[in-house]
C-alpha positions, 0 to 999 in steps of 0.5 A: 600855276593858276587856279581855276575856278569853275562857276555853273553858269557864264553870268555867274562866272563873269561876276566872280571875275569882277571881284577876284580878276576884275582886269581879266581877260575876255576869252569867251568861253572863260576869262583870264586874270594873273591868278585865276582863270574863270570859268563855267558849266552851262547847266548840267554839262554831262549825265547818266547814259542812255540804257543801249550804252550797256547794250544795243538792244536796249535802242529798242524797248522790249519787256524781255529785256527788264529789268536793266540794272547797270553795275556802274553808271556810265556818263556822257557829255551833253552833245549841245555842251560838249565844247565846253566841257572839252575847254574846261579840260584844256584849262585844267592842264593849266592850273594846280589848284581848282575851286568849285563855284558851282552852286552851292546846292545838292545840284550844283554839287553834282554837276561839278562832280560829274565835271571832275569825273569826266575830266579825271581832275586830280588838282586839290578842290576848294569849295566857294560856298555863299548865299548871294553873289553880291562883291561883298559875299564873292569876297568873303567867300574866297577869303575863307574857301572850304575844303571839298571833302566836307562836301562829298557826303552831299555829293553822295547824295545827289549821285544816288538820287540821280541814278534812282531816278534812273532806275524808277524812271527807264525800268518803270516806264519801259514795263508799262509802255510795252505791255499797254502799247501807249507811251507812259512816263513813270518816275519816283517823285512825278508819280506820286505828285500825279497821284495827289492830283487824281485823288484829289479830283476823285474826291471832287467827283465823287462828292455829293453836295448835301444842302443845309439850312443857315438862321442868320439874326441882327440885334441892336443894343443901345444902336450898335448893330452886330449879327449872329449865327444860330447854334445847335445841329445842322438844320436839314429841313427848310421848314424848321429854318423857317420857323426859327427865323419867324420864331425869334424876329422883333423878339427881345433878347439877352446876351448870355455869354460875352468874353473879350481877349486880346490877341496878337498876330507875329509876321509870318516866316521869312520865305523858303522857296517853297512859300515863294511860289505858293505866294506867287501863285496864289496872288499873280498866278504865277507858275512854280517855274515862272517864280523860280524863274523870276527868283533865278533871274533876281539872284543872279542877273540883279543881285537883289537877293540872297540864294532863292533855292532854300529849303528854310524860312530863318537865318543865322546869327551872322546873317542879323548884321547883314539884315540890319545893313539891307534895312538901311539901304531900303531907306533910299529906295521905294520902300523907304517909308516902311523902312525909315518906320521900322524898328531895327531891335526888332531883329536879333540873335534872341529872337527866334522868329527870325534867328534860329540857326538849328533850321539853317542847313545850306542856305538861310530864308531869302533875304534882299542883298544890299544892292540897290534894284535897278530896272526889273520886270513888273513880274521881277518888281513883283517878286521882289516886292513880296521878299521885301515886305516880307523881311520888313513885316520883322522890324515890325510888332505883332498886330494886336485885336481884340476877339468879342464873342458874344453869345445871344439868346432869344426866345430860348433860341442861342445865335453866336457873334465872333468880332475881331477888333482890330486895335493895332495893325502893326506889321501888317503895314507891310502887308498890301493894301488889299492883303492889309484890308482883308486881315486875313492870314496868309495861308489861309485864303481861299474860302471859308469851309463849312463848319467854319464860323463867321468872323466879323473884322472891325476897325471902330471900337465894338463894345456890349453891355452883358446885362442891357437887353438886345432886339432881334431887328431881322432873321433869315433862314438862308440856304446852304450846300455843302462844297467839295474839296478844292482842286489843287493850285500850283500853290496849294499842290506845293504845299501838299509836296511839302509835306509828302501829301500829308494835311499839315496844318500845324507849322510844327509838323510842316517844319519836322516834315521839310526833309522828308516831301517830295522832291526838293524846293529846287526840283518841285517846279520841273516836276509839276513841268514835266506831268505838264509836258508828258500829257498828265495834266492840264490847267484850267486858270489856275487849277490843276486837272488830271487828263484821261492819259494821267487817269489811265496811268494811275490807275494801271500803276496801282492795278498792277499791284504797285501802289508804292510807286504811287505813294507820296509817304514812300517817297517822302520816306526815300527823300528822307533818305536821301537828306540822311546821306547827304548828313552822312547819316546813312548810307548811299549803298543800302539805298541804293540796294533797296531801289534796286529790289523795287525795281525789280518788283515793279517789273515782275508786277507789271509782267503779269498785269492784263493788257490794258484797253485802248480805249483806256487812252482816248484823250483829246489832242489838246491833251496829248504831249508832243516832241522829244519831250514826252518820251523822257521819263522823269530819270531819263532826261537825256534819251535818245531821239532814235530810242523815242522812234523805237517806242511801241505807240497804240494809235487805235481808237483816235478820233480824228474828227474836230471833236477831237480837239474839244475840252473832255467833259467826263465819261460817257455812261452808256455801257460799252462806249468808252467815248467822252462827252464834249460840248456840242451848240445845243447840248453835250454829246459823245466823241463816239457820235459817228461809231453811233453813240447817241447819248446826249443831255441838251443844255436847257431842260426845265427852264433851266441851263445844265452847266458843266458842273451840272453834267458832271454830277449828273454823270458821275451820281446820276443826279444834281443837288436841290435845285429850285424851280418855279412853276405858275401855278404852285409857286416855287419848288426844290427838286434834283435833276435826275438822269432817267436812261443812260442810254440816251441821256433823258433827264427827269425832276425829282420833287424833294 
């Protein structure tokens, strides 16, 4: 008899035939050789049933009936996938040993768990488990299959991260629905992710801008020229800028302090999945999707990559040969001048940068294949441009500065310089030009932060002489305010995912903290998706914003007395959990007991929660979800069209005007109205205009234009920051835009 050999997906089915049966026979939904027979799952081919699979009276959603805890799971085929499945069993009748060629993941593992319970599979399993489906790993691979028992640990994982999500997702989301009357979805990863998001726009709203004052000096020594910042306590007072300023411009100086060391900077890590993203959103403002995506389509459609679903930024001590192989191939592509440049003894087992096998699990970081790119995309070339410059920058040495900080006084007034020369770029040749010209480091773009200081990037050589007098050529006194919090990026959102939430900045921490984040970096993506597709958030560029619907959502959630549904740490906790059982570390049944008893506390939590307003809801129809899509819960992927119909929907208080359709602008604050401001021609009005609302702030007011970012403060703090104004009689003056009556919307000057 054959063997049968079981792939995830048609495309890589089909590549494993071209190595192991390369004259096999075309059947369409597999093919046939003389001793193996190839073929695949389209996806997930079966998954949990729906709750009326236990009992009908779950087809219709009623609190009374919560919680609902299955003794055992039921699975059914996917309707769509179901011929194969059923080609699958008929194959199997004809073979006495199988090989799993699923992905070699936690998710390809299920699926293929899922196909041999269904099926009753009894043959012995092999497992094929390889990072990159070139000729040369499928070979190795099926030179050295693996027993499948080493893998039912992980398989015991993916079973109860499965049926978790099931319990969180339908019992959570059901409870909420019907006692608020309004489709809400509720799952144990996307929860706590939307949760992060509403914090984090809190934070932005509720900031209040102080403004502070920067004394800013140029010297001159012997005709070099740098400048410096002024030391000593935040200066609030415009009139003592000034007078510094005054006090030490075209006054002689001396240098007080002058160190000089020299620095290095090594190449960043190799990437994960994870860092991809980040990456890719943060230079192409790509989605995490559309990286994976792309990451996906290079791995297996190009074969230019290794395994792109990787939790780990190293590689293993049998991976340097192959390292050192795909730096040579490099040298006859595009990038053969960085290639031919390189230094191969850069890379090896002892250098721990690269290699370090104790942060391997599954898979090691992204690598290029030792196939040749042919045609990609632009966003493909783009990828896979960042992978290869990545694992180049390693064949590379650290750049090398030169830090000067130079402490000078005048007039007993100290201004610090911090100059970063630089002496070697080294690996940062790798870098593009733009990253290159910058010198920053990756991770660190964005905007400089308050308390942060100047650093001055130099190429020409920079030198003081620390007894010669300097003059203080110029000095300003420049008006600051201080900036509130950033709203996420999808880049930075994964980041915070990461890490369960937590600010780790250290790479240290981050690293300890890998297996404890939310979600994985194979599912991160389909949950920023899914709050995208359920009405929770929205994008504006490439920040991230939480909808009314998404407020509403977190904050009953966290009314109701079940903050931990909300918890990014818990859940951390609970994937720590969950990559403990997969170790064999713990086990899947006292998780599983713990779910269980947290369900059951959500449900008698929400039980006695307050029925909440519609008003609560109101949101524009932009932001409103639509399709099948928004009634699934983030467990519940596979429920029912006639489940949805049966869902409670509060449709009161919609506005149905064309104002519905506008960009929600915040709150109104006139007490009792519960409408939203928009942007109206002349000015920004209430949605509830037509049930009488009056309130309205016009878009001029004192010679001045009132931008969003101005309404918003004056929304959420009654006031703007320090504004200056000019007046033809007295000159210019700073004062703050106040809003004098809620009611109406009148504004007023408050002189500072």
């Amino acid at each position: 008899m054959k063997t049968l050999v079981i792939a995830e997906k048609p495309d890589m089915g089909r590549t494993i035939s071209a190595v192991i049966e390369p004259r096999a026979k075309n059947n369409r939904s597999y093919l046939e050789g003389e001793n193996y027979i190839i073929t695949w799952a389209i996806g997930h081919l079966l998954g949990l049933a729906e709750p009326d699979a236990y009992d009908p009276k779950y087809k219709r959603w009623n609190f009374s009936d919560l919680p609902i805890l299955p003794e055992s799971f039921k699975i059914v085929p996917n309707p769509k996938t179901k011929d194969q499945l059923k080609t699958i069993g008929e194959l199997s009748k004809r073979c006495d040993k199988i090989v799993n060629a699923c992905d070699a993941g936690r998710e390809g593992q299920y699926i293929f768990a899922l196909i041999q319970q269904q099926l009753k599979l009894t043959q012995p399993v092999r497992r094929l488990w390889i990072s990159d489906l070139t000729a040369e790993s499928i070979a190795k691979g099926f030179e050295s299959l693996r027993d499948s028992r080493e893998f039912d640990n992980l398989t015991l994982a993916a079973r109860a991260r499965s049926e978790a999500d099931w319990l969180i997702g339908m019992n959570a989301s059901r409870a909420f629905t019907t006692k608020h009357r309004e489709l809400l979805s509720v799952g144990r990863v996307q929860t706590p992710v939307l949760a992060l998001i509403y914090d984090r726009q809190k934070e932005i709203e509720s900031f209040e801008s102080q403004t502070f004052y920067e004394v800013k000096a140029a010297f001159n020594q012997n005709d070099r020229k740098y400048s410096g910042t002024w030391q000593g306590d935040r200066l609030t007072d415009p009139q003592k800028a000034a007078a510094i300023a005054d006090k030490v411009n075209g006054q002689e100086g001396r240098i007080v302090e002058y160190e000089v060391k020299e620095t290095k900077e090594y190449p960043f890590k190799l990437y994960d999945l994870t860092l991809l993203q980040r990456e890719a959103n943060a230079k192409y403002g790509y989605s995490a999707k559309k990286t994976l995506d792309l990451a996906q389509a290079l791995y297996e459609k190009h074969k230019v990559i290794s395994y792109p679903r990787t939790n780990s930024n190293y590689v293993t001590e049998q991976n340097i040969d192959g390292m050192q192989k795909a730096l040579h191939m490099l040298k006859s592509t595009d990038y053969r001048d960085l290639a031919n440049g390189a230094d191969s003894r850069r890379v090896h087992k002892g250098n721990k940068s690269v290699c370090n096998p104790e942060r391997v699990e599954d898979h090691h970081a992204i690598l290029p294949t030792l196939k040749r790119p042919g045609t990609l995309s632009k966003d493909e070339q783009n990828l896979y441009d960042l992978v290869i410059r990545r694992f180049l920058s390693h064949f590379y040495p650290p750049a090398e500065y030169k830090q000067h900080t130079v402490m000078t006084e005048v007039e007993k007034e100290r201004f610090k310089t911090n100059v970063k020369e630089l002496l070697s770029l080294g690996w940062k040749v790798c870098q593009s030009t733009e990253e290159t010209s910058g010198g920053a480091k990756s991770g660190s773009r964005g905007r400089k932060k308050d308390d942060e200081e100047d650093e001055e990037l130099v190429s020409d050589p920079f030198s003081l002489e620390r007894n010669l007098p300097v003059k203080c050529t110029a000095a300003e006194a420049k008006e600051k305010a201080t900036k509130p919090p950033k709203a996420y990026t999808e880049g930075t959102l994964l980041k915070a995912m990461e890490s369960a939430g937590k600010q780790l900045e250290n790479e240290e921490l981050r690293e300890v903290m890998k297996d404890a984040g939310l979600g994985t970096p194979a599912t991160r993506a389909a949950t920023i998706e899914r709050l995208k597709k359920v009405g929770y958030i929205s994008m504006q560029g490439k920040k991230i914003t939480v909808t009314t619907k998404g407020r509403a959502a977190i904050e009953l959630i966290r009314h109701a007395g079940v903050e931990l549904l909300t918890s990014p740490e818990m859940t951390g906790q609970w994937e720590r959990r969950l990559y403990q059982i997969s170790k064999g570390e713990a086990g899947g049944d006292k998780f599983m007991e713990n779910v269980k008893r947290f369900t059951v506390s959500i449900i008698e939590k929400v039980r006695t929660q307050p029925k909440a307003d519609a008003s609560l809801f109101e949101a524009s129809a932009k932001e409103k979800p639509s399709g099948r899509g928004r009634a699934r819960s983030s467990a519940g992927r596979q429920r029912s069209e006639g489940e949805q119909k049966s869902m409670p929907r509060n449709t009161a208080g919609r506005n149905s005007s064309s104002s519905s359709e506008r960009k929600l602008l915040g709150s109104c604050p006139r007490e009792g109205c519960g409408g939203q401001m928009i942007e109206g021609k002349k000015g920004y009005g209430c949605t509830h205009f037509k049930q009488g609302c009056g309130f309205v702030i016009w878009k001029e007011f004192a010679g001045k234009r009132i931008t969003e970012t101005m309404l918003t403060a004056l929304l959420t703090k009654g006031n703007t920051q320090l504004l200056t104004f000019k007046d033809s009689a007295s000159g210019d003056y700073k004062a703050r835009i106040i809003l004098t009556d809620k009611a109406s919307g009148k504004l007023a000057l408050e002189r500072s």
